[in-house]
N, C-alpha and C positions, 0 to 999 in steps of 0.2 A: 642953121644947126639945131632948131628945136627936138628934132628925134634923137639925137645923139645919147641924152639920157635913158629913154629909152630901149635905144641899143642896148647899151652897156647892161642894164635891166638885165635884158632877157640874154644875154649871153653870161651874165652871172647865175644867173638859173640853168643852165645848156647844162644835162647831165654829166654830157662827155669831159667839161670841163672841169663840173664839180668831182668826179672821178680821177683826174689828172692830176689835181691838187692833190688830191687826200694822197695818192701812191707816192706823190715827189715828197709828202711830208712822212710816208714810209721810211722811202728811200734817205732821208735826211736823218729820221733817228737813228736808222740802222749806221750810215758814215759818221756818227755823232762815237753808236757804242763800238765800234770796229777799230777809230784811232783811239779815246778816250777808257773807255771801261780797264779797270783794273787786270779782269782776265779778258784774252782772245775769247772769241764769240765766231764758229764760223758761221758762214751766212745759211748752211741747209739745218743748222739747230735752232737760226734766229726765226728764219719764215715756216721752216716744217713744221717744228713746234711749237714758235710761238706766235709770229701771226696771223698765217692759216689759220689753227684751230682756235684761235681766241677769232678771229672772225669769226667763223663757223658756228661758235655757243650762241652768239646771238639768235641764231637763226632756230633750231630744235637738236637735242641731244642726239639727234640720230644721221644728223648731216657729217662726216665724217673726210677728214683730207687722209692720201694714203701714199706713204713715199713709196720709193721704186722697191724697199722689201717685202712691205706690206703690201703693196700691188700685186706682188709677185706671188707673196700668201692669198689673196683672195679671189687670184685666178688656180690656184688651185683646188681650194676650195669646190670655186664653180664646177669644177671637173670631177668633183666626188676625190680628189688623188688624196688621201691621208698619210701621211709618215708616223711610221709607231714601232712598238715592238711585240704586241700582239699578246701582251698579258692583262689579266682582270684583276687590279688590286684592289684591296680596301685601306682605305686612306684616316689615317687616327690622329690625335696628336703626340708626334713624336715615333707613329711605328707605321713601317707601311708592308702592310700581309698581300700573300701573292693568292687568291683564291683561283686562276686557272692561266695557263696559257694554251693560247689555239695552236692548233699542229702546224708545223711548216713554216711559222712565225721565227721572227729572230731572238724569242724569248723560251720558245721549247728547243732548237737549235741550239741556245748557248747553254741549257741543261737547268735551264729556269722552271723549277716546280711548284705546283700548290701546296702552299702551305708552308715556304717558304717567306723567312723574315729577311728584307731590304733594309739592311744597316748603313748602309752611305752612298752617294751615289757623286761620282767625280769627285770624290774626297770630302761634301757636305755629310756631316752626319745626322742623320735623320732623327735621332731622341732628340735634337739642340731646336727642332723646326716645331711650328705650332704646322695649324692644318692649313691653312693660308698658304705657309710659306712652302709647305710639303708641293701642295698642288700647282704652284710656279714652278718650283726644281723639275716634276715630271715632265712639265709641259715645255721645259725648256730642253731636259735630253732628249726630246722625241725628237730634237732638230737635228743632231749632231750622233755622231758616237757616244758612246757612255760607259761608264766603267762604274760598275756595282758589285759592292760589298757585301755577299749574302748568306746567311745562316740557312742551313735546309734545315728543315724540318727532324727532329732527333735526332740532327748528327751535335756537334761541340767546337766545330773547326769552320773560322770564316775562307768562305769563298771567293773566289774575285772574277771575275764575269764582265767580257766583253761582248756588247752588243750594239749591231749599226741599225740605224732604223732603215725599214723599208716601207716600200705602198702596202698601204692593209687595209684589204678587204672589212670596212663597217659596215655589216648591212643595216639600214633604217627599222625595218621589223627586226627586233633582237629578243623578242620575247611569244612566242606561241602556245598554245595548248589549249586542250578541254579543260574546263571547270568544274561541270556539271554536263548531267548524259545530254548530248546534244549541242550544247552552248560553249563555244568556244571562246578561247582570250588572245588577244593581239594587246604589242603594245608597239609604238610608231616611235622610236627616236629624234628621228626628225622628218625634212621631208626633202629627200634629195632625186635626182633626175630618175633613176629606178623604183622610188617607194613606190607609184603606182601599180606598176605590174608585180611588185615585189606583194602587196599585199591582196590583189588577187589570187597569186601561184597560193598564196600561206592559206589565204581564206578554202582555196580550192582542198589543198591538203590537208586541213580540219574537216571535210564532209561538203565545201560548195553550197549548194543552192539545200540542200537536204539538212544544212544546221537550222535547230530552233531558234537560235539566237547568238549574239557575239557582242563581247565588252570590247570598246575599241580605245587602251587606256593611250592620251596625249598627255598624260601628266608631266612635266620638267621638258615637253617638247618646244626648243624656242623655234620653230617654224622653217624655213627653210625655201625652197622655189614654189613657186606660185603652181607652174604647172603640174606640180606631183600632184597639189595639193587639189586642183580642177578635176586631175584621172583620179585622185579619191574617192572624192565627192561623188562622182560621175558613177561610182560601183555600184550607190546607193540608192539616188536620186531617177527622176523618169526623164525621160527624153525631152528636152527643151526648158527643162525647171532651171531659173535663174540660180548659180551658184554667188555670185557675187556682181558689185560694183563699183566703179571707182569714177571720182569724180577729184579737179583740180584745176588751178587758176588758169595754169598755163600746159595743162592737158584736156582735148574733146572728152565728156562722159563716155563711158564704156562701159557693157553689161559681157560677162560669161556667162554660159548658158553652158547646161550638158548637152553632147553632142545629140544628133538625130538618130534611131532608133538603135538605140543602147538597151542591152537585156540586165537589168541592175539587178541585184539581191532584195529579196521583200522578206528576208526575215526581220526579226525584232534586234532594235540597237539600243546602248548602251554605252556614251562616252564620258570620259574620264577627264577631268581638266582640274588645274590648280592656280598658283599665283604664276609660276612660269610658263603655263601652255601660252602661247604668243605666236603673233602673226599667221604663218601658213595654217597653222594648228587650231587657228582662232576661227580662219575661214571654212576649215572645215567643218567645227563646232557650230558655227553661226548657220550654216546653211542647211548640215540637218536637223537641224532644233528650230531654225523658222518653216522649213516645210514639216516640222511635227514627226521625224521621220524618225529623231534617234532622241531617248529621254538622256538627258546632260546632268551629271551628278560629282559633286568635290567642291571644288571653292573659286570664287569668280576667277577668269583669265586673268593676265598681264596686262592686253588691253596695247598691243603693237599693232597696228592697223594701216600704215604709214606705206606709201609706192615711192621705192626709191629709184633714182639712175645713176649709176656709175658712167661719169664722167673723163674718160682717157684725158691728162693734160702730159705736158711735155717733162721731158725727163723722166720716162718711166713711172709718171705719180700718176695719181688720181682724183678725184673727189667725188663722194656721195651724198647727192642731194636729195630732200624731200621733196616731189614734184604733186601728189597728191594722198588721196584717201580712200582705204578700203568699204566697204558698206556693203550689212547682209542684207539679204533677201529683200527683208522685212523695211530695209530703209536704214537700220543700227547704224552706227558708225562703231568702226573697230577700235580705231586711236583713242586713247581715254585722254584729256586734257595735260597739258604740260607745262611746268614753265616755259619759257622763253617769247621770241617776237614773234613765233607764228600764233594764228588766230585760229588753233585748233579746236579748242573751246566751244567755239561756232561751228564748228562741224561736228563735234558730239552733244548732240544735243540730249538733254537727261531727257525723262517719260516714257511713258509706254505708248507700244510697238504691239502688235500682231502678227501672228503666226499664220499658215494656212487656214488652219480650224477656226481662227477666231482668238485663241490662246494669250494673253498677256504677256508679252519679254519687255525686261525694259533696257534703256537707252543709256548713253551715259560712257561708252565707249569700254572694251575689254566684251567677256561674254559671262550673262549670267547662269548660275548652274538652275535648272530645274528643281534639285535638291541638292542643298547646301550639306557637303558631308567631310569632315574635318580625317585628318589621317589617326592611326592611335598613337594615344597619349603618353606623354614620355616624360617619368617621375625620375629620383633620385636615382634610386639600385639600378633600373633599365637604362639609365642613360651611363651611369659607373660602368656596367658591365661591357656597353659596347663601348664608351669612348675611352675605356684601357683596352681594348683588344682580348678581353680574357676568354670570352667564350671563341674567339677566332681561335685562339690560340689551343684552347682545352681543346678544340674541334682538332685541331691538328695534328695535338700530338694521339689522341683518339683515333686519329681516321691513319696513323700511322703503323700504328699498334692491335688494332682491331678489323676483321676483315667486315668492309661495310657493303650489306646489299640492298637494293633499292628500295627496298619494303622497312627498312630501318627505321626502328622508333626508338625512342630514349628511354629504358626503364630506370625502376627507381635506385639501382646499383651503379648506372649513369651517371643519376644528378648526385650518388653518394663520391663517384669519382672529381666530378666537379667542385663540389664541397670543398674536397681537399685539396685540389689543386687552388680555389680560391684564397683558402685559409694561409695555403706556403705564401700566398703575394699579399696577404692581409687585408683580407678582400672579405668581410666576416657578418652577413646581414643577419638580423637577430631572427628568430624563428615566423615571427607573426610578417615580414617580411617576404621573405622567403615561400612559405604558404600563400599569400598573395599574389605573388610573381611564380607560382609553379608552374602554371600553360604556358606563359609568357616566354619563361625560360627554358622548357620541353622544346618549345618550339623553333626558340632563336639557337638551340644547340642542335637541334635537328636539322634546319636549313644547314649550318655551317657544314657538320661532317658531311650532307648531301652534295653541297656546293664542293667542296674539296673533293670528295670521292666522285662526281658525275660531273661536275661541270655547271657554272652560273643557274642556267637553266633551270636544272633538278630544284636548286637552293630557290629558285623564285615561285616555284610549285607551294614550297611547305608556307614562302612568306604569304602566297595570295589569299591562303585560310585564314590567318588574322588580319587582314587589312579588310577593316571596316567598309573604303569607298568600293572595295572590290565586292564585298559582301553582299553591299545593300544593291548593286548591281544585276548581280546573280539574284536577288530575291526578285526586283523588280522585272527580269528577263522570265525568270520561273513563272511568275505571278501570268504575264501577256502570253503564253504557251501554254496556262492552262484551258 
């Protein structure tokens, strides 16, 4: 019998076993809180929510279990299918203003207008909510029917407005136009099965191959499919140039490359990124800025860089795992370090990295900007004005009352209407104020009545004149075209 010890050794070590134990010691708490605990406990709240995902933390924030609702959400997702009701509000504490609904939407159907104020929504009333709570409520009747309380615009008399949601059309590019002669502006919401060819057709219908230049803003973009993000890339970059790589414990290395004789755009680039651009956004950030191709400007990435798989399990659930890691061109790692038991750490490594040219980027995980350019600054009065809604609101009963045409600018019998409208809500900034914030305020009343009278669009046109990172863009773009 001298091996018996032995034995017993390596069969206490046998994973399968050590695995056996630990579930029957699951299983054992859970028969412990199911006769004993105070309240019932059913068993899909004991393991959905709480051993599942307290397993899961261990591992990296972004390993995720998904029950059979949320399954169900994020095969729709996959499929681009969105439920909404097809208006552009702006979201305040306590008020939520309607600045457009698209046609054929179930929010111009129920006679939903710009400039219209949402006073309660299923019987929530919206002054009682901060902006947190505002932004759940919406996202919660986008699921279901909803029933909204709504004041139009200069009438006195509340409304009551039924709307179902339906599939709505989001396209990923939401934002186009020229800047300057030649140079157009894109911006990428995200990046879903269509961005690709969505932002060809756009770049086409700005001028194609004949633009001097193009800002390509990813700002607030959390990233989206990988593949959109490859045909992105792919617009820009030459034939065979590595887009990216991925490497992982228990996935073989893998390079993307652009495809073979691709006719890309060789104007001059210009992107845009901040603390939310992430993942898909990141890749495509990373891979025109280590081939040198596109100068990167605003504030470092997010820094999501992580190859996930959705794992089908039984009962309609799910689970997504981290299986490895994104990496540009240049070697970068995109995952910026984390807590938890993964040893991500090790795979971003800090220091510098090279570009095509030679160029300096450094490491460290997320993507660094070229030039660091902050958005404008936001004091006392600018931030009073928009987070009561006042200029939304002067905009509206303005663009009510007054016939508005595109060429519209604010004179000074404008900001004397504003004044007063200010003064009734005791909104009263002392003169040397006021004189300080006069562009500021031109401006942010002139987007409004635009946005209300044309549609989001127009309003993004007057925002892009003072936005600094747009700015310094356009100069940088100017500058390489001379």
């Amino acid at each position: 019998m001298p091996f018996l010890p032995l034995l017993l050794f390596l069969a206490a070590d046998d994973p399968a076993d050590s695995i056996s134990r630990q579930l029957k010691t699951m299983v054992d708490v859970f028969a412990a809180v199911e006769s004993q605990a105070a309240d019932p406990v059913a068993p899909e709240t004991a393991f959905y929510q709480g051993a599942i995902p307290g397993m899961l933390r261990t591992l990296d924030p972004h390993s995720i279990f998904f029950d059979s609702d949320q399954f169900q959400q994020l095969q729709q997702m996959q499929k681009s299918e969105t439920k909404g009701f097809g208006a552009v509000v702006s979201v305040l504490p306590g008020r939520v203003i309607v600045l457009q609904t698209l046609p054929g939407t179930p929010s111009a159907k129920a006679g939903l207008l710009a400039g219209d104020d949402i006073l309660a929504i299923n019987g929530y009333q919206i002054a009682r909510l901060d902006t947190e709570q505002l932004v759940q409520l919406l996202n919660q009747a986008h699921q279901r029917q909803a029933i909204l309380d709504v004041l139009h615009s200069g009438d006195t008399r509340v409304t009551r407005l039924t709307l179902t949601p339906e599939l709505v059309d989001t396209p990923s590019v939401d934002r186009a136009f020229m800047i300057a002669p030649g140079i157009g502006h894109l911006r990428i919401s995200s990046f879903d099965k269509p961005t690709g060819k969505l932002v060809k057709d756009t770049i086409e219908r700005l001028g194609g191959a004949s633009l001097k230049g193009l800002v390509i803003d990813l700002r607030t973009n959390p990233g989206g499919a990988v593949e959109a993000a490859t045909e992105t890339a792919s617009l820009f970059l030459r034939s065979d140039q590595l887009i990216f790589s991925i490497q992982g414990r228990a996935k073989n290395s893998e390079e993307v490359r652009v495809p073979k004789n691709t006719q890309p755009y060789t104007f001059p680039l210009a992107v845009l990124i901040d603390g939310k651009t992430a993942s898909a956004a990141e890749i495509v950030t990373g891979a025109l800025q280590d081939h040198d191709r596109a100068t990167v400007i605003g504030e470092p990435s997010y820094g999501k860089g992580i190859v996930q798989n959705v794992f089908p399990l039984s009962g309609n659930t799910a689970v997504a795992l981290t299986i490895a890691f994104y990496y540009t061109p240049s070697g970068r790692s995109i995952q910026k370090p984390l807590e938890g038991q993964l040893d991500i750490a090790g795979h971003a490594p800090r220091g510098s990295f090279h570009t095509d040219s030679g160029r300096e980027v450094r490491g460290g995980g997320g993507i660094q900007p070229d030039e660091v350019v902050y958005p404008e600054a936001r004091d006392r009065l600018s931030f009073v004005l928009d987070a009561s809604g006042s200029i939304t609101a002067f905009a509206g009963e303005y663009a009510q009352s007054h016939p508005v045409r595109q060429d519209f600018e604010v004179t000074p019998a404008v900001l004397d209407q504003l004044q007063l409208f200010l003064s009734e809500r005791n909104i009263r900034p002392n003169t040397a104020d006021w004189s300080s914030h006069r562009t500021w305020i031109e401006s942010r009343v002139k987007q409004e009545v635009l946005t209300l009278a044309y549609g989001v669009p127009k309003g993004d046109e007057v925002e892009m004149q003072r936005d600094p990172v747009i700015q310094r863009a356009l100069q940088k773009l100017t500058d390489a075209t001379r």
